[in-house]
PyMOL CGO cylinders between C-alpha atoms (Angstrom):
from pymol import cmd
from pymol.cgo import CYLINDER

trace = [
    CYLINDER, 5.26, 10.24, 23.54, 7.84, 12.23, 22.03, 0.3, 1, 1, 1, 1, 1, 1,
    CYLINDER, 7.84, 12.23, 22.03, 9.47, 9.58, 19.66, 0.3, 1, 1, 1, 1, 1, 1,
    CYLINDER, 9.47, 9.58, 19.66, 8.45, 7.35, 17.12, 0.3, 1, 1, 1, 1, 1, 1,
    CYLINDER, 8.45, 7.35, 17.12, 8.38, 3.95, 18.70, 0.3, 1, 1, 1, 1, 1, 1,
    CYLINDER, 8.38, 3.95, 18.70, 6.14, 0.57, 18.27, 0.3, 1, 1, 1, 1, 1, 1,
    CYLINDER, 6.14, 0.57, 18.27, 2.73, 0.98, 19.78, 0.3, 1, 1, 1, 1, 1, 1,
    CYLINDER, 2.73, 0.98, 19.78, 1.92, 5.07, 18.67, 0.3, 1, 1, 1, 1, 1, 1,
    CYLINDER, 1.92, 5.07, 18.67, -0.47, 6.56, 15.90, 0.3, 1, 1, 1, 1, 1, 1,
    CYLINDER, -0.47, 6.56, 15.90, 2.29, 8.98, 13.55, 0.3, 1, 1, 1, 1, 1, 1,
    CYLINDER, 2.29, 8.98, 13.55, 1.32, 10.90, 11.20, 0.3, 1, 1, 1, 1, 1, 1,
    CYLINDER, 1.32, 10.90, 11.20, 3.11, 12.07, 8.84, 0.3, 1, 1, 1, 1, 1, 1,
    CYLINDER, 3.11, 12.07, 8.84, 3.38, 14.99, 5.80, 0.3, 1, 1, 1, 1, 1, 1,
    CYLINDER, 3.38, 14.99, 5.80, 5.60, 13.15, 2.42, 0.3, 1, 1, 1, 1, 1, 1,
    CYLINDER, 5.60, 13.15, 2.42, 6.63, 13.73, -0.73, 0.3, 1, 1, 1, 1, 1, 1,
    CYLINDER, 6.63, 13.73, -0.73, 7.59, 10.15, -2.79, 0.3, 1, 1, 1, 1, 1, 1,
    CYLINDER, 7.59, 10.15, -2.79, 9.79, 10.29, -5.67, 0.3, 1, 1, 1, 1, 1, 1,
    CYLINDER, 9.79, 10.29, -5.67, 11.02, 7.52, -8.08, 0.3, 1, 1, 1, 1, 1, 1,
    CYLINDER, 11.02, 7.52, -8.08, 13.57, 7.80, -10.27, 0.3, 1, 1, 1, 1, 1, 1,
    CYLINDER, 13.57, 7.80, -10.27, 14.09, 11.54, -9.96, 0.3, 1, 1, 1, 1, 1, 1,
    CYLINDER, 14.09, 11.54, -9.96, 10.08, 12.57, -10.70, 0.3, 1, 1, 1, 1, 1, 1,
    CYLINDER, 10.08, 12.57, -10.70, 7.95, 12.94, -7.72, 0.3, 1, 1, 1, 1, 1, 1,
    CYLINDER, 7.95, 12.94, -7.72, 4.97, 10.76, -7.97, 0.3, 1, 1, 1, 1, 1, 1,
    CYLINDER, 4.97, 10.76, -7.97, 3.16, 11.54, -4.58, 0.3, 1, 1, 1, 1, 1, 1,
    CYLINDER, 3.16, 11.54, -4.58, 2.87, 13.81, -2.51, 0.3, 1, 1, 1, 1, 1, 1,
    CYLINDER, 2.87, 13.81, -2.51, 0.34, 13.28, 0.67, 0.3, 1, 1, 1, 1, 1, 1,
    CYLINDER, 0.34, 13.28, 0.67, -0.71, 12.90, 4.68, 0.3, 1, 1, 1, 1, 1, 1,
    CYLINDER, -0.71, 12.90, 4.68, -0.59, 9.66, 6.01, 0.3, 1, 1, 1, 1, 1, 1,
    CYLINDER, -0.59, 9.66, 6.01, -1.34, 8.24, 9.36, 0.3, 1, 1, 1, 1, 1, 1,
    CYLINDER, -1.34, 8.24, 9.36, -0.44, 4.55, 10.82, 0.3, 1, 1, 1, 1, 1, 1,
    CYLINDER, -0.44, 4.55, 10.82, 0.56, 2.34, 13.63, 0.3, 1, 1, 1, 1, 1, 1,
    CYLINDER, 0.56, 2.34, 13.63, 3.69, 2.14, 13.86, 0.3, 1, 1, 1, 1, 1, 1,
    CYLINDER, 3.69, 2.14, 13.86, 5.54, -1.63, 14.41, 0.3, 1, 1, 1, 1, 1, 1,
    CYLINDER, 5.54, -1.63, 14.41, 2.70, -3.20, 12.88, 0.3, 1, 1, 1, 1, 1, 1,
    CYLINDER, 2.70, -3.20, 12.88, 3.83, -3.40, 9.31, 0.3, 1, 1, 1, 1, 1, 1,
    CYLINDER, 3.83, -3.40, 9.31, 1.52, -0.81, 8.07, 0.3, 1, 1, 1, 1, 1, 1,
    CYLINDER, 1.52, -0.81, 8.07, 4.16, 1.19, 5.45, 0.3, 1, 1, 1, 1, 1, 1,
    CYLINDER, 4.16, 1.19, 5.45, 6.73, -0.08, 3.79, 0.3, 1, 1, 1, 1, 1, 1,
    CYLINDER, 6.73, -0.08, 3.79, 9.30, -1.69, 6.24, 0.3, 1, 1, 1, 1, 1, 1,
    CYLINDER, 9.30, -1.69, 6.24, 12.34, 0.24, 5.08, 0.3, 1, 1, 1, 1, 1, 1,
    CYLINDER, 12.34, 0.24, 5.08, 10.24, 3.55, 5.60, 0.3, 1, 1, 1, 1, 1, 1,
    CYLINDER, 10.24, 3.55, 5.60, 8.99, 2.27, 9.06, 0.3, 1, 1, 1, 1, 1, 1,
    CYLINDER, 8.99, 2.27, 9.06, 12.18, 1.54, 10.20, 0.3, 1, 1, 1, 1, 1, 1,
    CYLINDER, 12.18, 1.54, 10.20, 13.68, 4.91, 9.07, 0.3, 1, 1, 1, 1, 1, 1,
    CYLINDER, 13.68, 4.91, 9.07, 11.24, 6.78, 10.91, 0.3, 1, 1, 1, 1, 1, 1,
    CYLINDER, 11.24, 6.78, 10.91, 11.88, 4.82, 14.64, 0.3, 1, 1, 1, 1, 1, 1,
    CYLINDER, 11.88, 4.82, 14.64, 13.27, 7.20, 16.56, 0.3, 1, 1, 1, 1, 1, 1,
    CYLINDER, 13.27, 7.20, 16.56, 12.54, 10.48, 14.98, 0.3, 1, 1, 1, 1, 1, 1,
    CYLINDER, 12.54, 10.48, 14.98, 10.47, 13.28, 17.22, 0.3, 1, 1, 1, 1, 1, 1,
    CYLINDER, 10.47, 13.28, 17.22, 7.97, 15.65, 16.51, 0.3, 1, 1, 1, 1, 1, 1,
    CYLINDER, 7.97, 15.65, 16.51, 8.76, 18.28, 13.86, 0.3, 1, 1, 1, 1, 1, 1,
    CYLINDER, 8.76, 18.28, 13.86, 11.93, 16.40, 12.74, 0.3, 1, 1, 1, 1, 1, 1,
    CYLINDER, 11.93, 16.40, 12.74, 12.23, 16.14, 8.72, 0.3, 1, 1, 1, 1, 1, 1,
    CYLINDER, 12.23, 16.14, 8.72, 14.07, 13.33, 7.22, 0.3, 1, 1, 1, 1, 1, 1,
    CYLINDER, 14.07, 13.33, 7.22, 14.82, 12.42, 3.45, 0.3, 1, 1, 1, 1, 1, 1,
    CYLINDER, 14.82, 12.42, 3.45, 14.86, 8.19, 3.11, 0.3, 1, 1, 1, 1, 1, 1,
    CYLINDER, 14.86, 8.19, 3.11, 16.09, 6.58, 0.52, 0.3, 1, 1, 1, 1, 1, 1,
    CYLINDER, 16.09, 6.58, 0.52, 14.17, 2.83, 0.08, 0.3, 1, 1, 1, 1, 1, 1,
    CYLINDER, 14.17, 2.83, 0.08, 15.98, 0.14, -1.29, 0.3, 1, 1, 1, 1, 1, 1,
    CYLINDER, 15.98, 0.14, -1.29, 12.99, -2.18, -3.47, 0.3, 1, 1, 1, 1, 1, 1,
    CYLINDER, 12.99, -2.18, -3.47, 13.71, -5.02, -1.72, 0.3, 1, 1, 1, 1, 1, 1,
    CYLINDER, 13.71, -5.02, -1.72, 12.51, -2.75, 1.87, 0.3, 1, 1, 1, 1, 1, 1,
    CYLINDER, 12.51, -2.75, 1.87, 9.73, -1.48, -0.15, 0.3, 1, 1, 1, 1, 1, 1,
    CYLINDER, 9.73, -1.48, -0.15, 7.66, -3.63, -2.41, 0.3, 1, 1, 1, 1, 1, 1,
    CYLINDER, 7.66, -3.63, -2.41, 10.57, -5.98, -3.69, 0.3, 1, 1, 1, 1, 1, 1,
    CYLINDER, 10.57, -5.98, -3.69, 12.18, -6.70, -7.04, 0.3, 1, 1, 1, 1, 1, 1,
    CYLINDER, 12.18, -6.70, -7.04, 10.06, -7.18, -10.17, 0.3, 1, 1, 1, 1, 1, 1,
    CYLINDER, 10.06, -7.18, -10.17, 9.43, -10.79, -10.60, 0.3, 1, 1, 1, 1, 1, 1,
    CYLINDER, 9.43, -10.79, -10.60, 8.81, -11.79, -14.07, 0.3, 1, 1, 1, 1, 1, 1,
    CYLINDER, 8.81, -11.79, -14.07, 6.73, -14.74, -12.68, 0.3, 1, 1, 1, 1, 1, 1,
    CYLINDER, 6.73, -14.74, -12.68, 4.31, -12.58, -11.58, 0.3, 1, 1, 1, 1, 1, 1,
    CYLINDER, 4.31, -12.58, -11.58, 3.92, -11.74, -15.75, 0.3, 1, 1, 1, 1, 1, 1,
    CYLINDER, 3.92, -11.74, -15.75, 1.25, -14.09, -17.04, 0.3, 1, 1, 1, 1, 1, 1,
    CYLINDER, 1.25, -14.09, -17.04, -0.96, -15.03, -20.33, 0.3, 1, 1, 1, 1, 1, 1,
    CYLINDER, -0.96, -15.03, -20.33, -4.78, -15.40, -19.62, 0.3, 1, 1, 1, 1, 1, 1,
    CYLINDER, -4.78, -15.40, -19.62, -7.14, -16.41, -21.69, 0.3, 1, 1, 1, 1, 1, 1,
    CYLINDER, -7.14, -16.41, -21.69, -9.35, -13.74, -23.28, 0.3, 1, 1, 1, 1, 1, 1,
    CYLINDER, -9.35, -13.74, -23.28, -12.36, -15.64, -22.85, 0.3, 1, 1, 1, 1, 1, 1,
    CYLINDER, -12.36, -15.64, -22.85, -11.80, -15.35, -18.54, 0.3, 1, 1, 1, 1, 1, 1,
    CYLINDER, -11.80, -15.35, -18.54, -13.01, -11.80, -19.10, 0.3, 1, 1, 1, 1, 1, 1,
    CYLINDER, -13.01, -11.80, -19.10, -16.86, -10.99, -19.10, 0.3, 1, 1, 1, 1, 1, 1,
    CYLINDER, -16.86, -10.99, -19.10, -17.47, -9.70, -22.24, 0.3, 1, 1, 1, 1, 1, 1,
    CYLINDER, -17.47, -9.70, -22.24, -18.37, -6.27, -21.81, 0.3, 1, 1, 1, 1, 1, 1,
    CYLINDER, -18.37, -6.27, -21.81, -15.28, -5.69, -19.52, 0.3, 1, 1, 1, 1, 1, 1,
    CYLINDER, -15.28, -5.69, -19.52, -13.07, -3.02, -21.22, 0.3, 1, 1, 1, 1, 1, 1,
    CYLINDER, -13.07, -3.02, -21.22, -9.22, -4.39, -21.41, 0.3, 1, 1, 1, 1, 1, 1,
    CYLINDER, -9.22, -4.39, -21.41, -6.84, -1.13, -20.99, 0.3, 1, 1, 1, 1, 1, 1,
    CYLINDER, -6.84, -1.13, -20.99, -3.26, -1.47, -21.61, 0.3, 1, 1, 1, 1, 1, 1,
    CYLINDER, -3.26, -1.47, -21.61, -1.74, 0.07, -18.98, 0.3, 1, 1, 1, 1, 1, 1,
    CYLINDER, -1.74, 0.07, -18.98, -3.89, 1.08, -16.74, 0.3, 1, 1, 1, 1, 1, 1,
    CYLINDER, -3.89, 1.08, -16.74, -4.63, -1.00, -13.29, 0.3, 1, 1, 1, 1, 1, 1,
    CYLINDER, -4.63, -1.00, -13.29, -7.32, -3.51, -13.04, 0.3, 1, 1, 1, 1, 1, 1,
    CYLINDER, -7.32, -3.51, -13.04, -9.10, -4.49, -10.27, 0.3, 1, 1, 1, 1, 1, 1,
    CYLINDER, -9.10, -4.49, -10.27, -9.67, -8.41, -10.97, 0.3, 1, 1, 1, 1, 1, 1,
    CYLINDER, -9.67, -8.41, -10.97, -11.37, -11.78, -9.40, 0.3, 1, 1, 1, 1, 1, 1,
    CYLINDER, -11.37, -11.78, -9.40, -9.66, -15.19, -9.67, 0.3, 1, 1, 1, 1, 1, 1,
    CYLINDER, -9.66, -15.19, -9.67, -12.18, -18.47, -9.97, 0.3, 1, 1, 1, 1, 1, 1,
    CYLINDER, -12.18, -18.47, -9.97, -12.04, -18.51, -6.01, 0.3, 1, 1, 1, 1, 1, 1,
    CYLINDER, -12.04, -18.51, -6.01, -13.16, -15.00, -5.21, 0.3, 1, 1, 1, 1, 1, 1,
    CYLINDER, -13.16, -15.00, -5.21, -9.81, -13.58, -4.30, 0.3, 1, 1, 1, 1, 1, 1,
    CYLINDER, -9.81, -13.58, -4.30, -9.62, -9.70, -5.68, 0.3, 1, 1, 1, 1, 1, 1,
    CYLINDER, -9.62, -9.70, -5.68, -6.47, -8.41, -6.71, 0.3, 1, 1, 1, 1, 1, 1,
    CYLINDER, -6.47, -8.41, -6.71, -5.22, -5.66, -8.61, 0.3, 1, 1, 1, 1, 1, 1,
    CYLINDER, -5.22, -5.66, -8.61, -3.17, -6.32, -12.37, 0.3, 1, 1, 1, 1, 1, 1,
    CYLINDER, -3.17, -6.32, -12.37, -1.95, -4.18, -15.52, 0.3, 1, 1, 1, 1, 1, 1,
    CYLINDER, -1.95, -4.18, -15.52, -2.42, -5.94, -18.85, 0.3, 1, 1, 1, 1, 1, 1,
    CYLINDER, -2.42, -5.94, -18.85, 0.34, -5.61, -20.88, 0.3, 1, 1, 1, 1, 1, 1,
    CYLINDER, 0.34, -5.61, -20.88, -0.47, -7.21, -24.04, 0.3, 1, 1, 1, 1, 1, 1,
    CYLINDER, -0.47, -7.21, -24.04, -3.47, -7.93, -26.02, 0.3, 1, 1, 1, 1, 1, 1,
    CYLINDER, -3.47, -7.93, -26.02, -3.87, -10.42, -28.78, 0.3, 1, 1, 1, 1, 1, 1,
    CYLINDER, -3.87, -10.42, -28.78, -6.65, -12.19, -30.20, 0.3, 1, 1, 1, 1, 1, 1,
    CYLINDER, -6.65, -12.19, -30.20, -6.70, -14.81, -27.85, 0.3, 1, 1, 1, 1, 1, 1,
    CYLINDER, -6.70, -14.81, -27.85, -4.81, -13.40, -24.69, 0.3, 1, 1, 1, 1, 1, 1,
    CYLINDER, -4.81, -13.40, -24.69, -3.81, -10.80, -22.41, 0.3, 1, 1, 1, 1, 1, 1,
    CYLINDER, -3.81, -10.80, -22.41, -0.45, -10.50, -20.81, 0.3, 1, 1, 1, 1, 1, 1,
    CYLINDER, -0.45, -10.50, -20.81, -0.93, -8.94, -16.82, 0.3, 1, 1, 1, 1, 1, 1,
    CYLINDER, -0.93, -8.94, -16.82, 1.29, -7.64, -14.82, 0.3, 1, 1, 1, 1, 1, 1,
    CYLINDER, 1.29, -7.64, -14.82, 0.45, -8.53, -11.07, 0.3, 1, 1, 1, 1, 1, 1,
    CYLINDER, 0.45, -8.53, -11.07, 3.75, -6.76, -10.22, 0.3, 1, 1, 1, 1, 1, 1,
    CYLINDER, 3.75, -6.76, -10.22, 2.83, -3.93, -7.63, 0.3, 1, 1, 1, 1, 1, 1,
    CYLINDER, 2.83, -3.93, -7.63, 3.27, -0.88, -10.14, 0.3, 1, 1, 1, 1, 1, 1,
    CYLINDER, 3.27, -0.88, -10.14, 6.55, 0.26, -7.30, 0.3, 1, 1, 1, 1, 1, 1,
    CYLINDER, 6.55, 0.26, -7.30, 8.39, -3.44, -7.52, 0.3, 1, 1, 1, 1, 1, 1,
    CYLINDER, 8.39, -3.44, -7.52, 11.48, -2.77, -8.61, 0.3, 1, 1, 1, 1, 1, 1,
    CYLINDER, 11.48, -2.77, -8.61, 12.05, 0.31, -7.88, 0.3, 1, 1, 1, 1, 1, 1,
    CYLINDER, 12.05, 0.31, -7.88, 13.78, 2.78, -5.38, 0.3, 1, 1, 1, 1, 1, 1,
    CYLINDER, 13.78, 2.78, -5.38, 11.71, 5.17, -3.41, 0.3, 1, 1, 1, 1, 1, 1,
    CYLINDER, 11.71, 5.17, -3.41, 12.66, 8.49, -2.54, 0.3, 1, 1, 1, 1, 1, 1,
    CYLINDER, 12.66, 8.49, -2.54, 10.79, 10.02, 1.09, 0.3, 1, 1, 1, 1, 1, 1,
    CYLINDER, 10.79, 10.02, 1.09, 10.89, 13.42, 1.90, 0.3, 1, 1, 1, 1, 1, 1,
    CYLINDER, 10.89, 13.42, 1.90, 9.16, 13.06, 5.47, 0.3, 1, 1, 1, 1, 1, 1,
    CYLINDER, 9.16, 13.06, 5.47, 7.86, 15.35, 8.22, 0.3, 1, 1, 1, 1, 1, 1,
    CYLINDER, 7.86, 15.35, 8.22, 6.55, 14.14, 11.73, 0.3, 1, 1, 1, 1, 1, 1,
    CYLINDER, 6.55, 14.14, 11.73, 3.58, 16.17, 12.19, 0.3, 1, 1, 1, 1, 1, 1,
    CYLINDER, 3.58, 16.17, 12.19, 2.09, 14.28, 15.17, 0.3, 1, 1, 1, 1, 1, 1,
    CYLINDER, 2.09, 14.28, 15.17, 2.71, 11.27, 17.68, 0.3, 1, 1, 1, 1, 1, 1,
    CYLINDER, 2.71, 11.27, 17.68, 0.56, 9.59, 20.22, 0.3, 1, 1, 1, 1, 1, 1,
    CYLINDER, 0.56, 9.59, 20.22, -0.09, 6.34, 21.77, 0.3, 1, 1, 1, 1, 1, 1,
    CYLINDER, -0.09, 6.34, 21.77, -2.25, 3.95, 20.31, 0.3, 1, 1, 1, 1, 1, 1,
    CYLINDER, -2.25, 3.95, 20.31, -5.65, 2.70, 22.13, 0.3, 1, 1, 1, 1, 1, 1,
    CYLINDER, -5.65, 2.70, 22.13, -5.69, -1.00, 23.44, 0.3, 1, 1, 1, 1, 1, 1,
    CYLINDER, -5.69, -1.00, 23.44, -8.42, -1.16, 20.40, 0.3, 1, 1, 1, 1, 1, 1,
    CYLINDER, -8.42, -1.16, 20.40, -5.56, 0.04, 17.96, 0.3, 1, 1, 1, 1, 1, 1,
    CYLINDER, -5.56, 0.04, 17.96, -3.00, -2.18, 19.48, 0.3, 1, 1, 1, 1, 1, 1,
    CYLINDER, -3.00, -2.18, 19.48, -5.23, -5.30, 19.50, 0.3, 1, 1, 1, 1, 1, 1,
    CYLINDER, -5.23, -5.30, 19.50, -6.50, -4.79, 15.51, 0.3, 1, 1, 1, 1, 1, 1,
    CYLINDER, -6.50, -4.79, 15.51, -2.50, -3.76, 14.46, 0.3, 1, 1, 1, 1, 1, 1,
    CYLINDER, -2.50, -3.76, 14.46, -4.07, -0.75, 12.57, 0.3, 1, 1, 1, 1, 1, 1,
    CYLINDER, -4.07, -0.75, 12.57, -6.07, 2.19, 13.39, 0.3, 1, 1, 1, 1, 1, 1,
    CYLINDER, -6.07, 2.19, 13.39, -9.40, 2.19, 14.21, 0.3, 1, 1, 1, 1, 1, 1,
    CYLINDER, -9.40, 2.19, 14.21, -11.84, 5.51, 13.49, 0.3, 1, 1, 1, 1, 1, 1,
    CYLINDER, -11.84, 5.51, 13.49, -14.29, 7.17, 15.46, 0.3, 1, 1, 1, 1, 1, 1,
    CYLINDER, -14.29, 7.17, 15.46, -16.91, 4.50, 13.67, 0.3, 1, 1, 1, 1, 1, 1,
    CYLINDER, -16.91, 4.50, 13.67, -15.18, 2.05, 15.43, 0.3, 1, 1, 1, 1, 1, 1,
    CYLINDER, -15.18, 2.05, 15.43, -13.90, 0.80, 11.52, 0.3, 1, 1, 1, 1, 1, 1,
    CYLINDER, -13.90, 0.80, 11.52, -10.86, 0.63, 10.63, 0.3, 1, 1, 1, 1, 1, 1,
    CYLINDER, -10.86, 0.63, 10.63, -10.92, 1.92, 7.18, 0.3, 1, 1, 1, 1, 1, 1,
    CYLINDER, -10.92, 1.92, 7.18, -9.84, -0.99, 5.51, 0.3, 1, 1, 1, 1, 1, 1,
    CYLINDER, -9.84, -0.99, 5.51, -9.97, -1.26, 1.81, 0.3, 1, 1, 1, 1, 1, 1,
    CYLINDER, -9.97, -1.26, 1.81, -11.98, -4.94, 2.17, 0.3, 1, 1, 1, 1, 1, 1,
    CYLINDER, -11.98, -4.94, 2.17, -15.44, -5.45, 2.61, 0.3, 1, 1, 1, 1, 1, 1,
    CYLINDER, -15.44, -5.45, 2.61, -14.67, -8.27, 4.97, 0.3, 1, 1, 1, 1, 1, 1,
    CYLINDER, -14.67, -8.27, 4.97, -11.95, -6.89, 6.97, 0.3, 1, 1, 1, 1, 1, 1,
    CYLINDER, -11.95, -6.89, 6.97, -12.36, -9.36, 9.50, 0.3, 1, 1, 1, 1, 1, 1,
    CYLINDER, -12.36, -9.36, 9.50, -12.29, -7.46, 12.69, 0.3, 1, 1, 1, 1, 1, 1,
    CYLINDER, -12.29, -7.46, 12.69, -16.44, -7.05, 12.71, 0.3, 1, 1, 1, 1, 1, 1,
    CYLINDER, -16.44, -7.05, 12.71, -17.02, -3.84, 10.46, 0.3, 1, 1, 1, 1, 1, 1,
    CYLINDER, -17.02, -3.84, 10.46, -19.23, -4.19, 7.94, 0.3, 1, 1, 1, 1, 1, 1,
    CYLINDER, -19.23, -4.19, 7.94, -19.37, -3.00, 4.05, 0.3, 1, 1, 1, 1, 1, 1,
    CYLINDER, -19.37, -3.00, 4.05, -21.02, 0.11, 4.53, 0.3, 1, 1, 1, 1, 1, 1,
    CYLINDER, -21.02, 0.11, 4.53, -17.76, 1.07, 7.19, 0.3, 1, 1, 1, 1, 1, 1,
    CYLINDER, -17.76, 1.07, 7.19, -14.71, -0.22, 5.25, 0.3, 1, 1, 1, 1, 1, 1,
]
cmd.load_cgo(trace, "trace")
């Protein structure tokens, strides 16, 4: 393999910067045509060999869409344990009444309510990629058949304790 196509394990050297300030700057390493990045970064990098450097420029609505002030709402104060520290600002990691985690940013505290943010922190926003290919190979049938990578654990490093494909909590 000496271009990035669907069905090879890239990996990648970046540095991300939004509006003018770089924010990031990291290895990464994915399966590509599976939806693992961003789709307008994926589909800048299809194509590109070994070695090459690229600078993309992602739109918000190719990376992770336009801020949607729906996503902006009041809870009641009284949802939150009461020892649970309330941070303006700062990322949350929260539980609905069925289970489901996700991640928010309260906004605004009053007596009775918070404002959150479920917004990812990027929506909105442009992203700027400075990108090197540092390596390309093709995927195992294992890879292929998950539609993410898989580790020498046989996990796939997935940020859920119940990733579904078989690995357990001590692996993900």
């Amino acid at each position: 393999m000496d271009t990035i196509q669907n069905d090879v394990v890239v990996q990648i050297a970046y540095n991300l910067n939004v509006e003018g300030q770089e924010l990031e700057s990291n290895l990464l390493e994915y399966l590509h045509g599976y939806g693992n990045i961003i789709p307008g970064l994926e589909n800048e990098l299809t194509g590109l060999g070994l070695g090459e450097r690229k600078h993309v420029l992602v739109k918000a609505e190719d990376a992770y869409g336009q801020f949607d002030p729906n996503m902006v709402i009041d809870v009641n104060r009284e949802s939150f344990p009461a020892d649970f520290e309330i941070r303006l600002g700062e990322p949350m990691n929260l539980r609905d009444a069925s289970g489901n985690v996700f991640q928010a940013v309260a906004t605004s505290l009053s007596e009775d309510s918070v404002e959150l943010d479920m917004n990812h922190p990027m929506a909105g926003k442009d992203l700027e990629f400075q990108v090197t290919i540092l390596s390309i190979r093709p995927a195992t049938d294992e890879e292929i058949a998950h539609g993410h990578l898989q580790y020498t654990n046989g996990c796939s490093g997935c940020s859920s304790n119940d990733c579904g494909d078989g690995c357990s909590s001590d692996c993900c």
